[in-house]
Each structure stands twice: as C-alpha cells, then as structure tokens.
Kinemage of the C-alpha trace (Angstrom):
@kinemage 1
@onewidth
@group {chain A} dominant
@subgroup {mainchain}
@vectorlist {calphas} color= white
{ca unk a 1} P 0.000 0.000 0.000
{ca unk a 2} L 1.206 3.450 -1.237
{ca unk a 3} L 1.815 5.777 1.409
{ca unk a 4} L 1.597 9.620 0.544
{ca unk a 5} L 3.293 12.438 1.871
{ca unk a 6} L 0.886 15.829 1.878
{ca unk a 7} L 2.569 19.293 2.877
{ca unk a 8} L 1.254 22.756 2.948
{ca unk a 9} L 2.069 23.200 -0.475
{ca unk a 10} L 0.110 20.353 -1.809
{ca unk a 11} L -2.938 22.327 -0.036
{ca unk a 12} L -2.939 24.965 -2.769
{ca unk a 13} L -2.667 22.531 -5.589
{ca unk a 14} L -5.296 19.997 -7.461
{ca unk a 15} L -8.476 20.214 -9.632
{ca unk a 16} L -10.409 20.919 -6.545
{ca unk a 17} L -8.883 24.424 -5.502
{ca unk a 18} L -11.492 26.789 -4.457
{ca unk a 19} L -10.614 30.407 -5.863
{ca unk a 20} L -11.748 33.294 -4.920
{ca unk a 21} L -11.582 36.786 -3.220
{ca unk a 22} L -10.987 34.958 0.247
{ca unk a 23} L -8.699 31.871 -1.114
{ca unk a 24} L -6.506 33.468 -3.755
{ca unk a 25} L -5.048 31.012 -6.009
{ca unk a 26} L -1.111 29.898 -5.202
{ca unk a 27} L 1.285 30.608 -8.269
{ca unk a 28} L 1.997 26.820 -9.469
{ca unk a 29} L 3.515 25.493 -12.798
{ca unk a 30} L 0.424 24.203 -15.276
{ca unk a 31} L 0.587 21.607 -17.753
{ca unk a 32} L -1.058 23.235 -21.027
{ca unk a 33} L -2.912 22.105 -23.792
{ca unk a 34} L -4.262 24.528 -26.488
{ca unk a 35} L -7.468 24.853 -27.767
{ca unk a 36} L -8.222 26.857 -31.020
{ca unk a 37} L -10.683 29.394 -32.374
{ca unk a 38} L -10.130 30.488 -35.913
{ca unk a 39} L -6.891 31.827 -35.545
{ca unk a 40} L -7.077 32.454 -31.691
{ca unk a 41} L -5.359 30.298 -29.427
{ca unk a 42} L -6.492 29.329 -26.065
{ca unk a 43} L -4.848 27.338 -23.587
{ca unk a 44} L -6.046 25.256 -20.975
{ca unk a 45} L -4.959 22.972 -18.702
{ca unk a 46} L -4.932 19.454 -20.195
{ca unk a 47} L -7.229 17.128 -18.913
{ca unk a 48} L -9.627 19.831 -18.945
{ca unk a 49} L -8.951 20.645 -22.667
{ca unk a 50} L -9.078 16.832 -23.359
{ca unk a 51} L -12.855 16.264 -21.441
{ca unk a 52} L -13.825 19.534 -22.752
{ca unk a 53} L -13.728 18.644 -26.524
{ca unk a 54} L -15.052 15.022 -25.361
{ca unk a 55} L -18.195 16.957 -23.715
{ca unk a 56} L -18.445 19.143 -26.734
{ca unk a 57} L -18.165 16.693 -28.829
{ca unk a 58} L -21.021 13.887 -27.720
{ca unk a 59} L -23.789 17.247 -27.409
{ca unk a 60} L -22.633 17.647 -31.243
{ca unk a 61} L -21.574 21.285 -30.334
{ca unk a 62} L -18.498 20.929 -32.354
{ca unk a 63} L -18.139 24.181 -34.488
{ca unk a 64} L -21.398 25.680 -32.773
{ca unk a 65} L -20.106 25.783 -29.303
{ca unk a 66} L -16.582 27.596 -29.168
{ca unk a 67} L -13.937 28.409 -26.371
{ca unk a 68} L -13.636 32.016 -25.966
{ca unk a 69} L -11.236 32.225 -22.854
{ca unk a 70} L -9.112 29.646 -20.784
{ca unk a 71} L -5.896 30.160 -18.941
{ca unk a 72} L -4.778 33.245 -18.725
{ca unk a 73} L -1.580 34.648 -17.432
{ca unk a 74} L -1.812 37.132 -14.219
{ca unk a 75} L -0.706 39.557 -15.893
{ca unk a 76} L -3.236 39.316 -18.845
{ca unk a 77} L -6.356 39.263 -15.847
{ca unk a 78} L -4.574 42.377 -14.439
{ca unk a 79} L -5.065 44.067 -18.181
{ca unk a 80} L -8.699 42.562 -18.110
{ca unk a 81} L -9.795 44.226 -14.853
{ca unk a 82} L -8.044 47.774 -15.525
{ca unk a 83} L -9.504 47.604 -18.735
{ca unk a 84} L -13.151 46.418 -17.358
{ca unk a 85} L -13.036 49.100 -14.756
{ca unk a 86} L -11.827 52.353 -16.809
{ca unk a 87} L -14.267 51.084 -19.671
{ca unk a 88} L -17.492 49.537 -17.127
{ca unk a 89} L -16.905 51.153 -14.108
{ca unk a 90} L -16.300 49.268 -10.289
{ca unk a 91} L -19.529 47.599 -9.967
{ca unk a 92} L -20.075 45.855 -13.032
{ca unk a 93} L -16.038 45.077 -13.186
{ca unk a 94} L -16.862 43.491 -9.518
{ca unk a 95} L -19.431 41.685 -10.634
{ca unk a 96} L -18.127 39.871 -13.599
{ca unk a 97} L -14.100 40.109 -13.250
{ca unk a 98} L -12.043 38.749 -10.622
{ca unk a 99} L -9.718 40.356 -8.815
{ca unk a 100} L -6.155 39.500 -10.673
{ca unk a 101} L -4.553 36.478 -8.200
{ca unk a 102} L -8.555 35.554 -7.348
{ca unk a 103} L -9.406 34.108 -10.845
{ca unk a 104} L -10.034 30.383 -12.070
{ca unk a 105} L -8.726 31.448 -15.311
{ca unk a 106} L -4.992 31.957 -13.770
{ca unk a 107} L -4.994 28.157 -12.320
{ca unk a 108} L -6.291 26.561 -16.340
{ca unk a 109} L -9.000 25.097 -14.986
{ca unk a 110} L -11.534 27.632 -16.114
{ca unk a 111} L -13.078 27.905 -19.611
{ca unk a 112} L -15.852 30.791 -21.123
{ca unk a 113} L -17.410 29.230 -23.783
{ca unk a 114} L -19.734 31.011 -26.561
{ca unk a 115} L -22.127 30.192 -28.999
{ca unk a 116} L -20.615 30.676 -32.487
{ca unk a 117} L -21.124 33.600 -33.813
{ca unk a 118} L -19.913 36.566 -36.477
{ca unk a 119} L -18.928 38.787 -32.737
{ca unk a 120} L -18.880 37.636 -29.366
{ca unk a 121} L -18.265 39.688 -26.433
{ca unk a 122} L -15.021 39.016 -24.577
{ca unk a 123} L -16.565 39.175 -21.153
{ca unk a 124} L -20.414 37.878 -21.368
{ca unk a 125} L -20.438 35.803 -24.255
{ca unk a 126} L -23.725 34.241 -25.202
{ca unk a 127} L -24.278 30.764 -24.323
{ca unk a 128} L -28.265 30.602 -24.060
{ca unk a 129} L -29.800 27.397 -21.769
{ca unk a 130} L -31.223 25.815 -24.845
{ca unk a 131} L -30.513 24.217 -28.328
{ca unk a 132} L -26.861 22.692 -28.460
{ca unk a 133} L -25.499 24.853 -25.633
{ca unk a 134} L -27.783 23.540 -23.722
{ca unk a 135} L -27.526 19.859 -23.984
{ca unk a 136} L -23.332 20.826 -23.480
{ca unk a 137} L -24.527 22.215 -19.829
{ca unk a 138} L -26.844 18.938 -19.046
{ca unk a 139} L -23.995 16.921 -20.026
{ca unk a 140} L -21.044 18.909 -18.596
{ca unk a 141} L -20.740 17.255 -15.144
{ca unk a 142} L -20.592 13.744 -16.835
{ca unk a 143} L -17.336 15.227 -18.287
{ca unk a 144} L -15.933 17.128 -14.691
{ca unk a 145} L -17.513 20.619 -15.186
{ca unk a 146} L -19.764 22.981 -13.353
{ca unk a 147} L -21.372 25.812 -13.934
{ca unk a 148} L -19.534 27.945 -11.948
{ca unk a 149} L -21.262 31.215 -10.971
{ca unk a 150} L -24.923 30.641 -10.623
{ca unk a 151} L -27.546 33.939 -9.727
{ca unk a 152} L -28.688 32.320 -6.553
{ca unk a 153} L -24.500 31.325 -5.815
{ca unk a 154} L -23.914 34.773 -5.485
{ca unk a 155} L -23.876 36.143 -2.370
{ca unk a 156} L -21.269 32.918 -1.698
{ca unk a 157} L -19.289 32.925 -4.783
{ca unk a 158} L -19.166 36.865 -5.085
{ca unk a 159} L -19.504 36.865 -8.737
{ca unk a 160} L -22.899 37.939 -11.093
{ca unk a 161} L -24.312 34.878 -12.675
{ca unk a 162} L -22.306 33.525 -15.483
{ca unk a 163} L -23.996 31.026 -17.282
{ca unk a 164} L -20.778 31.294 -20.105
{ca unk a 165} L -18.246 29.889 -17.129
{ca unk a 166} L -17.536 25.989 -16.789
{ca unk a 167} L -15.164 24.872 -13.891
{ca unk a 168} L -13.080 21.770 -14.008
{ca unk a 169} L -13.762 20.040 -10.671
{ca unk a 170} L -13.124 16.003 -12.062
{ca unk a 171} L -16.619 13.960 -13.171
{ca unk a 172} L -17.382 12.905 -9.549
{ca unk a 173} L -17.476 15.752 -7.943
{ca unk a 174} L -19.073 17.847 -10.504
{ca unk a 175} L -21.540 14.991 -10.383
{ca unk a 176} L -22.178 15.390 -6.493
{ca unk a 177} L -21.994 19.580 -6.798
{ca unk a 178} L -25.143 19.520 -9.267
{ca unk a 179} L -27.211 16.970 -7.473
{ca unk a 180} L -26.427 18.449 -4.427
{ca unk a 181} L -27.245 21.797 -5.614
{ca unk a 182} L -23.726 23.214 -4.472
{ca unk a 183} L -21.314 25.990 -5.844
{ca unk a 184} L -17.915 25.456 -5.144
{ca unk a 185} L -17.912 27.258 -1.777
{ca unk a 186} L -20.021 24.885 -0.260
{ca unk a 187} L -18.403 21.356 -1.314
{ca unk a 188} L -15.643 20.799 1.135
{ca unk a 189} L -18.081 21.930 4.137
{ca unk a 190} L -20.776 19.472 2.376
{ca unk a 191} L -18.446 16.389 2.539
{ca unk a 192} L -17.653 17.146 6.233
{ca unk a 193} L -20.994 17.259 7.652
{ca unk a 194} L -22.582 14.422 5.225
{ca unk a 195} L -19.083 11.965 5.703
{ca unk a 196} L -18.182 9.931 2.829
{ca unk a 197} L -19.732 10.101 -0.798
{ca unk a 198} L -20.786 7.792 -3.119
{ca unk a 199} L -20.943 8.538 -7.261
{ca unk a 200} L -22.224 5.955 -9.924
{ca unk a 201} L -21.012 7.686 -12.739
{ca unk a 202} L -22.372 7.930 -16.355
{ca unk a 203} L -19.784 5.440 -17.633
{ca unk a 204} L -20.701 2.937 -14.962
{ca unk a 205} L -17.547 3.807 -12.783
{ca unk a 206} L -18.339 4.546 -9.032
{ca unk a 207} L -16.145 6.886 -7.064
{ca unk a 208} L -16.470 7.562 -3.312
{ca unk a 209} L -15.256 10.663 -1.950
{ca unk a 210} L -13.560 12.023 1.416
{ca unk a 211} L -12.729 14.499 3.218
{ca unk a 212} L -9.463 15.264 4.845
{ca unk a 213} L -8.816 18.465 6.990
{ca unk a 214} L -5.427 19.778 7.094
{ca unk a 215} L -3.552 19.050 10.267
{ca unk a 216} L -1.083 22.348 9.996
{ca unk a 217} L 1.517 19.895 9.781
{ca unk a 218} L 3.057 17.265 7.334
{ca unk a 219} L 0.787 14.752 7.064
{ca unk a 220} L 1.117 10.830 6.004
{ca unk a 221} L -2.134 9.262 4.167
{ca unk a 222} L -2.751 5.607 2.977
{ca unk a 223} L -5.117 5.135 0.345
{ca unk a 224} L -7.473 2.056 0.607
{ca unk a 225} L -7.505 1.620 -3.017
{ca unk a 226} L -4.964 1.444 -5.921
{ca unk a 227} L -7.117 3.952 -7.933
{ca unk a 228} L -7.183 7.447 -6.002
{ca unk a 229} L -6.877 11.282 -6.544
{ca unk a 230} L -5.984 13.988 -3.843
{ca unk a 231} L -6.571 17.078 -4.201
{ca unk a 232} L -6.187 19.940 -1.931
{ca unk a 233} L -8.859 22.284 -1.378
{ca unk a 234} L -6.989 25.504 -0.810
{ca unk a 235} L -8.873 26.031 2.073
{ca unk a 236} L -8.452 24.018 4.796
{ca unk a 237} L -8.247 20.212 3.391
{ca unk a 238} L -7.535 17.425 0.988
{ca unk a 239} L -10.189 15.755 -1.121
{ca unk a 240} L -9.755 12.226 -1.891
{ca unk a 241} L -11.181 10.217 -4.724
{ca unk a 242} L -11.321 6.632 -4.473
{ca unk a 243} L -12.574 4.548 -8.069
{ca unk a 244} L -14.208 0.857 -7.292
C-alpha cells in the first residue's frame, strides 16, 4: 500500500482548488494544452482541454459551441480588470471580473465558452440554456464541469451569474456539486458534515469521496484503493477520490 506524503504546499494545488476573493489562487507550474478558435489560441490545462472537446463533442456542439477564454496569465487578468473598470466602471467590473490572483482562469481550470457567432463579447459571451449549448450544460458534469457562478450562488461565490463559465472540478465531484445543488464554496463543508460520498457515474464507474482536513503539519495518508486522486482544497483540506 502506497503511502503519501501531503505538505502545505500540496494544499494549494489539485483540480479541486477553491478560488476566490478569500482563497486566492497559489502561483503553481500548469501543464497546457491549447485549444483553437479560428486563428485564436487558447490554452487550458490538459485534462480539462481533453474532457472539454469530449463533452463538446457527444452534445454535437463541435463548431457551434466555441472556447472564448481559458488560462490566462496574471498579468493578462490584471489588463482585463483595468480595462473592465476604466471602460465599465467598479460595480459591473466586480461583478463579472475577478480580482487578478482571485481568478479560475490563472490556475487553467476555467473555460468561457460562446455560442458561435460573427462577434462575441469578450466578457459575457452568449451561451443561451437551450438548443446545443444547452444539452453541453446537461452533459457537462458527466465530463468534470460545473457551472460555476450561478444567480442564486452569489452572495457565496461573489460573482454575477455567469452562465458562459464551466469549472473543471473532475466527473465525480461535478456529479455530487449539481445533485447536491452546491457551488464550489459549499463542497468541502458538504463532505464534512454528510461523511463519505458515493458517485455511480455515467460510464458505470463509481467513485467515493472524502474528506481530509489539514492538520497544519506534514501529514502521512494511505489510500485504501490502488485507484485514487488527492486534491487539496486551498482552504483548509484534501479531497480524496477513491474509483471501485
């Protein structure tokens, strides 16, 4: 049995990171794969990129469903805010622009996605509830994403609803978020008041999921199973996948 060695640094890192005005996100190398848009290019990280176009894909949204923004460098979301703010203003910058260092898109794990069109706008792109966009978003947590920022989300996630903005989270716990009616905020606290979770997935994979807080010091852990995940929770804790 493998054991594994979690520090404080492995807190700030996995597909589970909660970002966000209170938990900014921890500068960490990101492995990149690139997505393309005529002749933009738009990276992402690369599991994401790879379920992404799967998702995309199996609705039959390819060419009608397009990326419009993935990873983006801190200094690029530092030119997005100043720009949002001297051309919007503070409130509407505040309410659909994170903070630079408090945005999914810096960690890769964060895609805006658009309805194809002739012109789409940078920073609310269309992406209506029905028609092929819409049978991506019942599909997306098969695949690992959520719908991010939700209207009813906001007074937890801080953000305006942004029914353009997918999160990459891993296929059981997006799976567990929708039917649980969670936004990110709310996971980790979920799994440590309801205990262990269990997931039948779409491809008839089950996954059961954990909680582990963070001790404040080094801590050993022994997975049960030889198929697992970790990932911290940049909060305070480690998720753990198990796959039966």
């Amino acid at each position: 049995m493998k054991t594994i060695l979690l520090s404080e640094t492995d807190l700030h890192r996995g597909p589970l990171i909660l970002i966000n005005r209170a938990h900014p996100l921890q500068p960490c190398a990101v492995a990149l794969q690139t997505l393309y848009w005529k002749e933009k290019r738009i990276p992402l990280e690369a599991r994401a990129a790879s379920l992404l176009q799967a998702c995309v894909r199996a609705c039959g949204g390819t060419g009608l469903i397009v990326p419009v923004s993935g990873w983006r460098s801190h200094a690029e979301q530092m030119e997005i805010w100043n720009d949002s703010l001297a051309e919007h203003g503070r409130a509407f910058t505040e309410s659909y622009v994170a903070r630079p260092g408090c945005s999914e898109h810096e960690s890769g794990l964060a895609i805006d996605l658009a309805k194809a069109a002739a012109e789409i706008d940078f920073i609310r792109p269309d992406f209506p509830c029905d028609g092929v966009c819409g049978a991506f978003r019942r599909s997306a947590a098969d695949y690992g994403f959520i719908e991010r920022y939700r209207a009813e989300k906001r007074p937890l996630t801080g953000i305006a609803a942004e029914p353009w903005h997918f999160r990459y989270v891993g296929a059981p716990h997006a799976v567990l978020i929708e039917k649980n009616g969670l936004c990110l905020e709310e996971y980790a606290s979920f799994l440590q008041r309801n205990g262990e979770q269990f997931c039948r997935l779409a491809n008839g994979k089950c996954a059961r999921v954990r909680y582990i807080p963070w001790t404040g010091a080094a801590m050993e852990i022994c997975p049960p199973k030889s198929c697992w995940q970790i990932s911290g929770d940049n909060a305070g804790g480690f998720i753990l996948t198990l796959w039966e």
